[in-house]
N, C-alpha and C positions, 0 to 999 in steps of 0.2 A: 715734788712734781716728777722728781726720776723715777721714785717709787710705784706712786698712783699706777702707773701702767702696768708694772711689774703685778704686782697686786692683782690688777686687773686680770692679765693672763694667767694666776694661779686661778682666781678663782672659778674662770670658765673652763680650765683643766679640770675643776675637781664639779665639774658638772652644774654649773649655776646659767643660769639663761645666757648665751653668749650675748645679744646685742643689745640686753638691758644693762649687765656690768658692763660693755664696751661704752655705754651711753653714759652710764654713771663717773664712769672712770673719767671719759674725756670734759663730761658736767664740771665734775670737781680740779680738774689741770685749769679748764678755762676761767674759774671761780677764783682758783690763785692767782693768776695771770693777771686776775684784773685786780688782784689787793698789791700785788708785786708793784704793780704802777700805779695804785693810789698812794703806796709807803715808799715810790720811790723820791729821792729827793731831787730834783731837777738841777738845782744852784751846785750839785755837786756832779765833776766831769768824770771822775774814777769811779773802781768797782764798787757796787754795792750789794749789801745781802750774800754777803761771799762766805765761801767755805776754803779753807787751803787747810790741807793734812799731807805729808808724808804717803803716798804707795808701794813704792818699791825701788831700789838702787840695783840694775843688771851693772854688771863689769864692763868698763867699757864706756858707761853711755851714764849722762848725766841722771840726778834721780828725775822720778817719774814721780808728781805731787796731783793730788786729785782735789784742781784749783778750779773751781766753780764761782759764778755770780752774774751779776748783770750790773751794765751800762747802759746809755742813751745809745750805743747801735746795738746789741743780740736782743734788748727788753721788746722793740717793736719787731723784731723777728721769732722772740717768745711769745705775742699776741698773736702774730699771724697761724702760728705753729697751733696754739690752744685754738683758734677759732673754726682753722681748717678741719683739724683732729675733729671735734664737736660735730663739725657738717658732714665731714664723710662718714663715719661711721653711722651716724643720724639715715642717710641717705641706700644707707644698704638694704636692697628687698630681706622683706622676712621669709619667705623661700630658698632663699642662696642655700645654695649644695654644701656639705661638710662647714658648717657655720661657725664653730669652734675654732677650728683653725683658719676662716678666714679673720673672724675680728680679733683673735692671737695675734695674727700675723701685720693687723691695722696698727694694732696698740704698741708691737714693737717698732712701728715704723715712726710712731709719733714717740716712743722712749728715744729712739737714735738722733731723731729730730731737734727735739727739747737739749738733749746732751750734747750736740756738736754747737750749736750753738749757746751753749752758757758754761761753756769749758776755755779754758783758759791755759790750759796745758797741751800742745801740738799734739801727745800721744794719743790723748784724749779726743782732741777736737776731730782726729782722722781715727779716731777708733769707733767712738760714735758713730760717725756718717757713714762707716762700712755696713755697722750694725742696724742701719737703715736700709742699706742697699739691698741684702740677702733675702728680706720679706719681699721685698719688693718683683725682687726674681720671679721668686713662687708664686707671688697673686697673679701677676701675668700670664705666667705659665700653664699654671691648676685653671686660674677661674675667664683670663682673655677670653674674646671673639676671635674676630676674624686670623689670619695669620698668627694664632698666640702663641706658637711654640716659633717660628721662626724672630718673630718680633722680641719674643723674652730673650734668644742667644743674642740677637743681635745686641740687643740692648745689655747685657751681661758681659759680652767680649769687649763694646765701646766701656764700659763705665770702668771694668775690671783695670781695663789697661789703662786708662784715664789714673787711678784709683791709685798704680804702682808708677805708672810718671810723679805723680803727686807726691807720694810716699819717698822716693827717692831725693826730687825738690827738700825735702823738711828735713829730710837726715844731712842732708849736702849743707845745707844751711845751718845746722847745729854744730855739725863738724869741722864747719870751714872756722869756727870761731877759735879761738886759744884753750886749751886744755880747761882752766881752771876759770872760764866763763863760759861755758858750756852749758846750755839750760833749756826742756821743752817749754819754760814758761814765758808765754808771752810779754808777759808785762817787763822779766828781767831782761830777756831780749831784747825790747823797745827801748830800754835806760841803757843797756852797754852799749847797742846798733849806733844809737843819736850821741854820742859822747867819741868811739871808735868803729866809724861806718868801713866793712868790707872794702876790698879793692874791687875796680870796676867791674876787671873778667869776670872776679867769683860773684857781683852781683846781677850782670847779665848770664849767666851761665843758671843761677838759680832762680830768675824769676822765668828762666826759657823754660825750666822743667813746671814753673807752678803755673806757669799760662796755658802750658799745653795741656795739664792735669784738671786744673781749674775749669780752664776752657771746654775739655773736653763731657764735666760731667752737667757744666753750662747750657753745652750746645751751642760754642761757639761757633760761626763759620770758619773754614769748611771741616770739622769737627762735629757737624748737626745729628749727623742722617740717619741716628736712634730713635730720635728723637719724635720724631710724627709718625713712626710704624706703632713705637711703643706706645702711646700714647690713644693713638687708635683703637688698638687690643687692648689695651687694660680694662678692667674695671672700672666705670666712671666715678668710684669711691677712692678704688689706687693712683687714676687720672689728678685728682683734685688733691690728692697728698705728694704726689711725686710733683707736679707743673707750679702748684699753689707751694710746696714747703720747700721739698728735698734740691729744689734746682735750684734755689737762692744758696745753697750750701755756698758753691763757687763763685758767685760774686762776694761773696762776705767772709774769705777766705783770701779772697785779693785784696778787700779792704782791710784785713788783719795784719797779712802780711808780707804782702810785696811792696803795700803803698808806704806806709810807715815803715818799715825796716829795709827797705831794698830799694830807694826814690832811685840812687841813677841807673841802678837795671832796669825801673820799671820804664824810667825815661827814655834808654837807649833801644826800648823793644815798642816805643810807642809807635812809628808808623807804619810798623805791620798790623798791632792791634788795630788800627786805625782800618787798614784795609779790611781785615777782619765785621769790625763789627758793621763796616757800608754793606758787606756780603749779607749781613744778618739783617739789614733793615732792606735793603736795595732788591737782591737778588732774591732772597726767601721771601720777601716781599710778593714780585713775580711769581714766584712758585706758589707761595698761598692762591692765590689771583686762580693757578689753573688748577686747584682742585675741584674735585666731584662730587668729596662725601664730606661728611659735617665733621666728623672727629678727626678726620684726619689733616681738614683745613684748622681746624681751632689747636692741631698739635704743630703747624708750621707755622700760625701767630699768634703760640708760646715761643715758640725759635726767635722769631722773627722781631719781638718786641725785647728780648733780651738784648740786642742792638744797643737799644734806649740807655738799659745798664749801663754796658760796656761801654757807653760815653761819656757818663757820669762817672765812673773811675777813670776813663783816660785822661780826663778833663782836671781833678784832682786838686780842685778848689771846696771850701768849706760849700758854696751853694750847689755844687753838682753830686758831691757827697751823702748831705742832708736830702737832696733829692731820690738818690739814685737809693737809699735805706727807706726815704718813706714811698716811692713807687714801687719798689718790692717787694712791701706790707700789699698795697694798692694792687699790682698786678698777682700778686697770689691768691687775695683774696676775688678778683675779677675772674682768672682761671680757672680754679675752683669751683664757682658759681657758672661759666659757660659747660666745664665738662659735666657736672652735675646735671644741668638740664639738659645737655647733648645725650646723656643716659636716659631719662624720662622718654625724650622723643623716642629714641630706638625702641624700648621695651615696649610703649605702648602703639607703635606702628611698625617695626618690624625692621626697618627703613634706616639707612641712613644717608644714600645718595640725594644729590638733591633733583635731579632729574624725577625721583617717583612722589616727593613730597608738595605741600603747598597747602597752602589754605586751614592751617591747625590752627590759628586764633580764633575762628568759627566755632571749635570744640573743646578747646582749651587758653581760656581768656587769660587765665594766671600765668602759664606756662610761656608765652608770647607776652604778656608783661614782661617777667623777671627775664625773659632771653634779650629782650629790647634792651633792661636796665643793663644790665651784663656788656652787651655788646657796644653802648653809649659809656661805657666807662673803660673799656677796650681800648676804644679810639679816642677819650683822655677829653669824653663832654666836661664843660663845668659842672660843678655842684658833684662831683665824684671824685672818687681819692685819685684817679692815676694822672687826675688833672696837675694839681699843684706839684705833686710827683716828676711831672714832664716838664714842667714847665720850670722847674728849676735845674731841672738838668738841660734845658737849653739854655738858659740864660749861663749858667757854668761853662756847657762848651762852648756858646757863644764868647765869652770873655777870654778862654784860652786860647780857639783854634779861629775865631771870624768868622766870616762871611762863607767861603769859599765850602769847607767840611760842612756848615749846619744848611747850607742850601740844597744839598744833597740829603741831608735826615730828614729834614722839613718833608721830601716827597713821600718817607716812611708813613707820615699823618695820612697824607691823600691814599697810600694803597691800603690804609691799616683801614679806612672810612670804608671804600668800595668793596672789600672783600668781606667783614662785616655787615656794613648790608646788606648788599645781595644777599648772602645769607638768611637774612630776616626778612627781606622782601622772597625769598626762594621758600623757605618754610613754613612761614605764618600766612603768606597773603597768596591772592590768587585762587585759580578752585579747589577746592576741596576734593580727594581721590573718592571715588564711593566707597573703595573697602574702608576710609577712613572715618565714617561718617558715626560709626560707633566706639570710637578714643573717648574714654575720660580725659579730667583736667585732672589736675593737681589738683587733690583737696584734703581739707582735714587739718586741724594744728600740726600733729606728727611728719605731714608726707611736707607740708608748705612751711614749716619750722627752720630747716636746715639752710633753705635759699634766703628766706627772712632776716634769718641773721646776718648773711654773709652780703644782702643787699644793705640792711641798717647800719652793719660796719661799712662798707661805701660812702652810702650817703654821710655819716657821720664823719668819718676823715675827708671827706669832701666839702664839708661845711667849716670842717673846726680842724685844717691840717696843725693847730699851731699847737693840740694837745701832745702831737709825738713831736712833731717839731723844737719844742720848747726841752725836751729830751735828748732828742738828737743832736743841736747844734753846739751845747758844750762838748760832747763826747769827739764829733768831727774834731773841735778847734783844739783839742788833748792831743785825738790822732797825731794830725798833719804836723805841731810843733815839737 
């Protein structure tokens, strides 16, 4: 699955159709993807389908092993990752300018993707998700809207520097250990950390660097404010890989390793997180509420819903955990599907404030379907994945924190409901503009293929959460003891 991509990008170098091997490529990741979790064994909590080999020993620095595989938390972040890849690439006009190097630059962001997650080795797991970041730059840059070349620095300087807080956290944390237990691999980490846990300082000192690292490539508050310029600009195919994959990096990076190897730093940094993530449900909240244009409110509640996350790790029980991995299958694959057709709207109206828009369900029936389903799974309806998702990360911070913190998230549901709507009441309903009156729909298997999927994976983990579930909850109950 590392390779598939790799592959992919030679062979659109050496001139082969770029978005039929971009489609092929991602075809055949998403095909593994789903044999990886039909061969996975559930009854078993440790890695499976692993590779561990020897890389390289620098002086100085423990070796570097190139340990791969999967468990019940990276395998449903490997489906989200094949499923998204599949749509966005699926989703890109056949006109796009210099096309070669845009679905190159796709297919590297889905190789960095796929490899931070199913690495097992620190060097690797942050080496990956750089090698995500760099495309990611340049699609923004080359191919964004509005403000793109401001939005890409902006978004480059927050992530860079995110990126080297992080980097630093992982060397601090390798370091701080004894000479001759020194290791990027996670797994020996975890068996010497739980046996001979760090002293307090050196674990608050280096969960401070991987919160702020973490945090920042998160969009934690007040850490965001890349976050909905970038998101805006991008391409609504880089939109739906970066909000949908690349931004689970850093909760699944807390869940690696601050929560299991660093519990009383994580513990002694908990009631800033705490203030933290109210800012990201509470306050961004508000600020979605007073946007004007459609992409760049649906890139404040990506911010904004990451909150939900960051509660489910602070909360740091088997049920807020198992939630907090399958809501951010759930809300990737939901993000995804809102910026995807946040792209349709614009191309085929021009528009994306919502003051010029209104009445597109008149002209596009499909299009206001799938935005309705999207944004009913946003706001965590039943019968959708981000339902049981939330709902176990409250009942998690419910049992840890009470009444007092979830009475306050609770109102995140009521702003997540009204700014979502409206939106769908402001787009689809109401009159119709007359320049608008000649918009196509969505049509065609190929144009309505990409949202198809990504609505049947919804509904499907919305019906049946207990197939990742049944995955997840040994792997949690490994972590945490």
């Amino acid at each position: 699955m590392l390779l598939i991509p790799l592959v992919g990008i030679g062979l659109i170098l050496l001139k082969s159709p770029p978005k039929i091997v971009a489609i092929a490529a991602a075809l055949l990741n998403f095909t593994f993807s789903l044999v990886a979790l039909m061969q996975f064994n559930s009854q078993i909590a440790g890695v499976q389908l692993g590779l561990n080999i020897p890389w390289v020993h620098l002086p100085g620095l423990p070796e570097i092993r190139f340990h791969i595989g999967l468990d019940g938390i990276n395998l449903p972040l490997l489906l989200l990752t094949t499923t998204v890849t599949l749509a966005a690439v699926s989703v890109v006009p056949n006109d796009i300018k210099r096309p070669r190097e845009f679905f190159s630059y796709l297919l590297f962001m889905s190789l960095g993707a796929i490899g931070a997650f199913v690495s097992f080795d620190l060097f690797f797991l942050y080496i990956f998700h750089e090698f995500a970041l760099i495309p990611t730059f340049l699609l923004i840059g080359i191919w964004g809207t509005q403000n793109r070349q401001f939005a890409s620095m902006q978004l480059t300087l927050y992530l860079t520097l995110g990126s080297l807080v992080l980097l630093a956290g992982v060397l601090a944390l390798v370091l701080a250990l004894p000479v001759q237990l020194r290791s990027f691999d996670l797994l020996v980490l975890q068996r010497h950390l739980s046996q001979m846990p760090l002293n307090d300082f050196s674990q608050q000192t280096i969960v401070g660097f991987l919160l702020v690292g973490f945090g920042t490539l998160v969009s934690l508050f007040p850490l965001h404010s890349w976050a909905a310029p970038g998101y805006a600009a991008a391409p609504p195919s880089v939109a739906m890989m970066h909000a949908g994959v690349l931004k689970k990096f850093g909760l699944y990076g807390l869940i690696r390793i601050a929560v299991p190897l660093l519990p009383q730093g994580f513990d002694a940094w908990l009631p800033i997180l705490l203030v933290c993530l109210l800012g990201n449900i509470l306050y961004i909240g508000f600020v979605t509420l007073a946007q004007k244009e459609l992409q760049t409110m649906l890139g404040f509640s990506s911010v904004m819903h990451m909150g939900y996350l960051f509660l489910g790790i602070a909360a740091t029980n088997e049920t807020s955990l198992s939630g907090v991995i399958l809501l951010m299958v759930a809300h990737g694959l939901s993000a995804a599907l809102l910026f995807g057709l946040a792209g349709e709207i614009q191309q085929r109206t021009g528009e994306n404030r919502f003051a010029e828009l209104g009445g597109l369900a008149k002209r596009a029936p499909f299009l206001a379907t799938a935005f309705v389903i999207a944004s009913m799974a946003s706001i965590g309806l039943p019968g959708l994945a981000n339902f049981p998702g939330e709902l176990l990360i409250f009942f998690g911070g419910w049992h840890r924190f009470g009444l007092g913190i979830m009475a306050l998230v609770l109102w995140g549901v009521v702003l997540g409901a009204v700014y979502q709507l409206r939106a769908v009441r402001k787009v689809f309903f109401g009159d119709l503009p007359a320049r608008f009156e000649s918009i196509t729909d969505v049509t065609g298997t190929a144009q309505r293929g990409p949202y198809v999927l990504l609505i049947a994976a919804l509904l499907f983990l919305g019906f049946f959460p207990s197939i990742l579930l049944q995955v997840i909850t040994p792997a949690v109950k490994l972590l945490l003891n």
